[in-house]
Each structure stands twice: as structure tokens, then as C-alpha cells.
MARMARLUM-705120 format. One line per field, with one value per residue (C-alpha): chain; x, y, z; residue in one letter. Coordinates in Angstrom, 1 decimal. Layout:
BEGIN
c <- A, ...
east <- X, ...
north <- Y, ...
up <- Z, ...
r <- A, ...
END
This chain:
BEGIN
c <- A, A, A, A, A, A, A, A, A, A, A, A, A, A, A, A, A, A, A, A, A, A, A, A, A, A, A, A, A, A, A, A, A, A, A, A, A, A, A, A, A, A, A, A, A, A, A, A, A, A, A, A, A, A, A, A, A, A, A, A, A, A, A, A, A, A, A, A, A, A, A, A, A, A, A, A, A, A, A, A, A, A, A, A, A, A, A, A, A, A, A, A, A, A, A, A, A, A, A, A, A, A, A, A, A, A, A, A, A, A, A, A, A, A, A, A, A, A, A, A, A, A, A, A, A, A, A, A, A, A, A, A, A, A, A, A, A, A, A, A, A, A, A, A, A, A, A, A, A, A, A, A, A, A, A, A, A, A, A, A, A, A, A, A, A, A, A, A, A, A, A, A, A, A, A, A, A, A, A, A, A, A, A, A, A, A, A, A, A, A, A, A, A, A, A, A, A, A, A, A, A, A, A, A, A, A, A, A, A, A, A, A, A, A, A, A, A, A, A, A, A, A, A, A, A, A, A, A, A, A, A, A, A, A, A, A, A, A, A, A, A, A, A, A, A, A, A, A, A, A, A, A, A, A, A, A, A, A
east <- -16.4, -18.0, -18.5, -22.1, -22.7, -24.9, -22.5, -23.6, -21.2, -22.0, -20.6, -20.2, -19.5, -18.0, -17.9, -16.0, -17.8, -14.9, -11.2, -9.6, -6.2, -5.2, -1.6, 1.3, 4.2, 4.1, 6.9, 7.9, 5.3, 2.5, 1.5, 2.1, 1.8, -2.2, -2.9, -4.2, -7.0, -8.9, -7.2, -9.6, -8.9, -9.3, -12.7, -13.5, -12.7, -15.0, -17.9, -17.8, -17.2, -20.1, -22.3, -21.3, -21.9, -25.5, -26.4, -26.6, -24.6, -23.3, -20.3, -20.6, -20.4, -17.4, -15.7, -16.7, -15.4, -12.2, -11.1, -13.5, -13.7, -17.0, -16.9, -14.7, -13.3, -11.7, -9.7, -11.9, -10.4, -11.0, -14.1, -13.3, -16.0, -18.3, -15.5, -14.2, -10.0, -8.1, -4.8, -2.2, -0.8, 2.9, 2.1, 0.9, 4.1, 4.3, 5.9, 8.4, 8.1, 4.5, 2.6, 0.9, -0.3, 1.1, -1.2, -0.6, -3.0, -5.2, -2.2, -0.2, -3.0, -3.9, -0.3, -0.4, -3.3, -1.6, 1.2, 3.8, 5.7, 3.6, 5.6, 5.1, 5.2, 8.9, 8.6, 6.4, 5.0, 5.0, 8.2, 10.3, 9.6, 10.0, 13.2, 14.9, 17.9, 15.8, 16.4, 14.4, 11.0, 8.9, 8.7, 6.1, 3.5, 2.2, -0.5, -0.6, -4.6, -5.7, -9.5, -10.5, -11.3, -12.2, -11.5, -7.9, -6.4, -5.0, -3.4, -5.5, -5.4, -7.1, -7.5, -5.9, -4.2, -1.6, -2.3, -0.1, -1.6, -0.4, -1.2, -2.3, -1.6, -5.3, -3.5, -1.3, -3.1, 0.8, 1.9, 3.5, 6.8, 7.2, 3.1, 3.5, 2.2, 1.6, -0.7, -1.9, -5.5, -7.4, -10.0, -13.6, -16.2, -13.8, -15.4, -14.5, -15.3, -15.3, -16.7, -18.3, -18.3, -21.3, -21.9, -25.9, -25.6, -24.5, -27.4, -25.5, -28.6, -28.2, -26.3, -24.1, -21.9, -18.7, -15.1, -12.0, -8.5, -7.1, -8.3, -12.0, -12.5, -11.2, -14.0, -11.4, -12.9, -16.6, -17.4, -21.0, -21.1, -23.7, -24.8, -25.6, -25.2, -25.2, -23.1, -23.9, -20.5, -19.0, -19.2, -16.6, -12.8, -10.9, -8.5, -5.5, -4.4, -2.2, -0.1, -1.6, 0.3, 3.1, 1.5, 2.8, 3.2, 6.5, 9.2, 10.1, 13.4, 13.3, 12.3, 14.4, 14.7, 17.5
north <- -17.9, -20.2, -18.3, -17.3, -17.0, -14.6, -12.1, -8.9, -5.6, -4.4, -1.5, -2.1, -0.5, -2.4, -0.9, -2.2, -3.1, -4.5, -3.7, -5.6, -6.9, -6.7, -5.7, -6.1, -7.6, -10.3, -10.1, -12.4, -10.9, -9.9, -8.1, -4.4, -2.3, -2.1, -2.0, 1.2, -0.8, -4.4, -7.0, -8.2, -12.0, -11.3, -9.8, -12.1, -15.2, -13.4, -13.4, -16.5, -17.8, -15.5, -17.0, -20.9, -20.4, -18.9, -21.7, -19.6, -21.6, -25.2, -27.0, -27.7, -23.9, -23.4, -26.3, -24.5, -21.3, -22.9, -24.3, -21.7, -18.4, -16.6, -14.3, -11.6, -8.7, -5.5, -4.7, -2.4, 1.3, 4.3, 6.0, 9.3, 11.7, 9.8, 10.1, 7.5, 6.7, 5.5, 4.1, 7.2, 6.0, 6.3, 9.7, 11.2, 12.8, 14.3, 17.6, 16.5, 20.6, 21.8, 18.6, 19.6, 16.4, 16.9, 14.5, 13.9, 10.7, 12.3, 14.1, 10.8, 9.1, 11.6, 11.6, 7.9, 8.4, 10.7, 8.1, 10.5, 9.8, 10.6, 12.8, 11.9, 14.8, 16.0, 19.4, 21.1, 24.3, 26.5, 25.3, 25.4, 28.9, 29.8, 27.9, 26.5, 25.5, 22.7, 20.3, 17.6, 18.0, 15.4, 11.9, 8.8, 8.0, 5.1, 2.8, 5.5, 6.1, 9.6, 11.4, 14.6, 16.7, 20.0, 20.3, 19.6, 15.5, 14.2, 11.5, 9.1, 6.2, 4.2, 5.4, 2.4, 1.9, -0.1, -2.4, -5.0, -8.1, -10.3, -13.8, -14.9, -17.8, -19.3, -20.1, -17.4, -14.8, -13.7, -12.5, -15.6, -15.7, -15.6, -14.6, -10.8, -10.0, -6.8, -5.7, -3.0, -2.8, -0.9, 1.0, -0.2, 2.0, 2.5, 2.2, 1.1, 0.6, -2.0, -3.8, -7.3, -9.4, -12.2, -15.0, -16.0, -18.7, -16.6, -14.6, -11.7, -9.9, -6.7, -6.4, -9.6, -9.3, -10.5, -11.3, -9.4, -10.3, -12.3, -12.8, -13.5, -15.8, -13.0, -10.5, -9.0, -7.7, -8.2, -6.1, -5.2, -5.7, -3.5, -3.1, 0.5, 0.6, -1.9, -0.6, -2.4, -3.9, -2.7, -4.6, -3.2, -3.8, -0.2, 0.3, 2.1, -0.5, 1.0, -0.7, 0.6, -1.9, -4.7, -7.8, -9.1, -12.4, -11.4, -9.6, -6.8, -7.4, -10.4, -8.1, -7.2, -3.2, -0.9
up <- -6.0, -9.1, -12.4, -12.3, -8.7, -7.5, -5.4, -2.9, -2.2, 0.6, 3.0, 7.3, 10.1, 12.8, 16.8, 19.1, 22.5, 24.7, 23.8, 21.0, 21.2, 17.4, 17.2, 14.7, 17.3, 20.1, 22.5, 25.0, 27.7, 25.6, 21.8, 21.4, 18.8, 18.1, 14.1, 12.9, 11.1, 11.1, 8.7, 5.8, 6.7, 10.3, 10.2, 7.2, 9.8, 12.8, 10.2, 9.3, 13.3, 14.1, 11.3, 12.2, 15.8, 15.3, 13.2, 10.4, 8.3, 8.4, 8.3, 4.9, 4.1, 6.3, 4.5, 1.1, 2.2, 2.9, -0.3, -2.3, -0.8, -1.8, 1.3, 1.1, 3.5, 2.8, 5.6, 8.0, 8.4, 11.3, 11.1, 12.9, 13.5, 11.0, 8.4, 6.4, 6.2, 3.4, 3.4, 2.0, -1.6, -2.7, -3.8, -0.2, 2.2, 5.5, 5.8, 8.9, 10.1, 9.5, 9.6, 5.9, 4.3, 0.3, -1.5, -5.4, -6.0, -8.7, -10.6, -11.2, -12.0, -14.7, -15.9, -16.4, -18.5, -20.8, -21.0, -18.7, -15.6, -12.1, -9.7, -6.5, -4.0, -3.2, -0.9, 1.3, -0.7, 3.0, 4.3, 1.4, 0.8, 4.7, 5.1, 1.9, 4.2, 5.9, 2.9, 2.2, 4.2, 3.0, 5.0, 3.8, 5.3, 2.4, 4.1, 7.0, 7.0, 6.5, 6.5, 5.5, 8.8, 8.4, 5.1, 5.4, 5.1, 8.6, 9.8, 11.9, 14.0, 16.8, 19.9, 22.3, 25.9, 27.3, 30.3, 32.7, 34.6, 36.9, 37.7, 41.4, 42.8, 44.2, 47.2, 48.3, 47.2, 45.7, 42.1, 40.4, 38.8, 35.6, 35.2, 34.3, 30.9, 28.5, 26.3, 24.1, 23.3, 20.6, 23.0, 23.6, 21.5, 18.9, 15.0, 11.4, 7.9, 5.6, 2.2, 2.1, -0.7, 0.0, -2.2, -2.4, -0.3, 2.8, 4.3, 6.7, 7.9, 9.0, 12.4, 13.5, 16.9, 16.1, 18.0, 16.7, 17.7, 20.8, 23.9, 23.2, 25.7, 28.7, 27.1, 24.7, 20.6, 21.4, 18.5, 17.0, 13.3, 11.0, 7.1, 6.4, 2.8, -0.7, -3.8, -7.4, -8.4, -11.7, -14.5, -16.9, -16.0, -16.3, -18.9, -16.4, -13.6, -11.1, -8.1, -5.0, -2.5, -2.2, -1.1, 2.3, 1.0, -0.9, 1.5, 0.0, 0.0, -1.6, -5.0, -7.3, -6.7, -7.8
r <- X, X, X, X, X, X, X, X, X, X, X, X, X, X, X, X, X, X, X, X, X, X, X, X, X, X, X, X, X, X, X, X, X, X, X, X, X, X, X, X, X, X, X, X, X, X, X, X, X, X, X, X, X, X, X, X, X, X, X, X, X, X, X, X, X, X, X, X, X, X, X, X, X, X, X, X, X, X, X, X, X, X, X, X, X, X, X, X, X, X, X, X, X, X, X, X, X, X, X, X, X, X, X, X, X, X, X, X, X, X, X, X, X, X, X, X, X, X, X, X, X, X, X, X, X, X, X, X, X, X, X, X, X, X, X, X, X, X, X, X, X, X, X, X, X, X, X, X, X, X, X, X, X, X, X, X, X, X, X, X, X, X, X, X, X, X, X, X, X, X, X, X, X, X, X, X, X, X, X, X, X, X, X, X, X, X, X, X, X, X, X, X, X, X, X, X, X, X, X, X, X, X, X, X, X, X, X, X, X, X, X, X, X, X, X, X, X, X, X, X, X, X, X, X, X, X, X, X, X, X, X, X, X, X, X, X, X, X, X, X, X, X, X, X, X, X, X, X, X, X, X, X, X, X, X, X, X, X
END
């Protein structure tokens, strides 16, 4: 985005009409594995399909949003019951006996501010006083979304279902060889949330119906798209900066760790 351009932060929710294939592993028969959220540059790239194809934008946009990117996408968590998900931080464990969620977030961040080292959660409170023999309880759950049900932080996820299909020969009426395949699907009427950075020059309205993951052509990801909320961005840059994730570009083995 240009300095000086005019930008909009805005919040969406995102429902899912058909099932949407969006998964993290493709296997020799299908993709499995279903992504416990939308990525940003996948729901970035539906907008801006959804937009083009409506005449809504032109060419000339697309073009500019390839080599300039003024649209941008958060990726697009699990609203459960109306409830928002985050990713869990690096200081947010599992108890492996109880199913407590330990979550330290605000603490280390309030340490760094005093200049000490955070402590990231290392045992269950309840279980290690029940059973000190049981060791180490804790297990992470970083990027593992959780929402506050209840009162109480849970661990989340999409709700999806796992489907085989066949193909026919037209004149047979047989299975084919060698035409089985597999999938995993997040379900249909399944909902998320996401922020939208739009430039000026893109006008998003305030419902767009979008495609999300593979197999839009068979009726897969039909997906309704909505704006229920605009947040004034920040203009001051905060004086603590804190790694919240690793980006995927870089293996993480390929850093230099201990």
C-alpha cells in the first residue's frame, strides 16, 4: 500500500454454505486433514476473485494488487457459539490429565515490561497437587485456537466429515480403476472471523459470497462473506514488540536453535 493511502480495518464473519475442502495434507487419493481456521492469503485471494468476477473491480486492480498489495487478510478463526478464537501463544499448555487450559499470556507480557524473564506455564495447579508422581503434565497446544466458553478457555475447532467417491464409467455404469478418492471437508454452516485491511480504491460492501478452498467448481467452499463491524486503526507503534509466531516461510529447523 502507497504512503498516504486512504486504508479501512474492518471486522467479517464468514459462513460457510457448502462444505469447504481447506486442509493441511494432499495424499495420493485426496486432502485430509481440514485446517482448524481459514488462511489470510486464501480468503484474501476469494475476495479479490469474488470482487473481479462481479465487475467490481478491474483488471487493472487485480494487476495492482499483485505487485502492491493494499488488500489484506487476517487469517479467519472459529466462531463457536458466537465467540471469537484466538490462536493459544507460547505461554498457553494443556494439562495432558484434566484437560485445564494453563494460560500465562498477560503475565509474561507484564514481566517483559519490567525488563524480567516470562515463565511460560510448567504444571497443572490441580494435578500436581493430586498426583505429584505424574511428572510433567503440561503439553502445547501454541497456534491451537481456544475461546472462552463458559467462563473457562477451551480448545476449539471446526466441525468437518470425511467422505469417499468413486468415479463411473458413462458407459458401464461400473467404478473405474484407479478413480477412488478421499476427502475431508470442513462442514457446511460452519462460521469464522476475520480483519480486512481495504485500501480506498476497493469498495467491499457489506455482504460478498465468496469461494474457499478446492473444489469450487463441484459446489465445494461456497461461503457468504459479511462486514459487522469497522475498528479505527492505531496510530502510535507500541514500545514492547513480542514474537507471537514463526513465519512458515523459514523451516524451523533451518534456525539456528540450541
Amino acid at each position: 500500500m502507497a504512503v498516504g493511502e486512504k486504508m479501512r480495518l474492518l471486522e467479517v464473519r464468514i459462513r460457510l454454505l457448502s462444505p469447504a475442502i481447506i486442509t493441511a495434507k494432499r495424499v495420493e487419493r485426496g486432502y485430509v486433514k481440514p485446517l482448524n481456521y481459514v488462511p489470510g492469503s486464501m480468503l484474501r485471494g476469494a475476495i479479490l476473485s469474488a470482487l473481479y468476477w462481479e465487475g467490481r473491480i478491474s483488471e487493472n486492480v487485480i494487476e495492482r494488487e499483485a505487485e502492491r498489495p493494499g488488500l489484506l487478510a487476517s487469517p479467519a478463526y472459529p466462531l463457536i457459539e458466537g465467540v471469537k478464537s484466538l490462536p493459544a501463544t507460547p505461554f498457553a499448555a494443556e494439562c495432558k490429565y484434566c484437560g485445564a487450559i494453563i494460560e500465562k499470556t498477560r503475565e509474561s507480557v507484564d514481566r517483559l515490561r519490567r525488563g524480567e524473564e516470562p515463565e511460560p506455564p510448567t504444571t497443572c495447579p490441580k494435578c500436581e497437587k493430586v498426583a505429584p508422581e505424574l511428572g510433567p503434565t503440561l503439553r502445547t497446544i501454541y497456534g491451537t485456537p481456544l475461546a472462552r466458553i463458559g467462563g473457562a478457555l477451551k480448545r476449539v475447532g471446526v466441525r468437518s466429515f470425511r467422505a469417499t467417491s468413486v468415479g463411473i464409467n458413462k458407459r458401464s455404469g461400473a467404478a473405474m480403476r484407479g478413480m477412488l478418492y478421499d476427502y475431508e471437508a470442513i462442514a457446511e454452516g460452519s462460521e469464522f472471523w476475520a480483519r480486512l485491511v481495504v485500501p480506498d480504491y476497493i469498495e467491499l460492501g457489506g455482504r460478498l459470497e465468496i469461494t474457499l478452498g478446492r473444489g469450487g467448481s463441484r459446489g465445494f467452499g461456497a461461503a457468504v462473506l459479511e462486514v459487522v463491524g469497522e475498528h479505527e486503526p492505531r496510530g502510535e507503534v507500541p514500545s514492547l514488540s513480542m514474537l507471537y509466531a514463526v513465519s512458515p516461510i523459514i523451516p524451523l529447523r533451518a534456525l539456528p536453535l540450541p
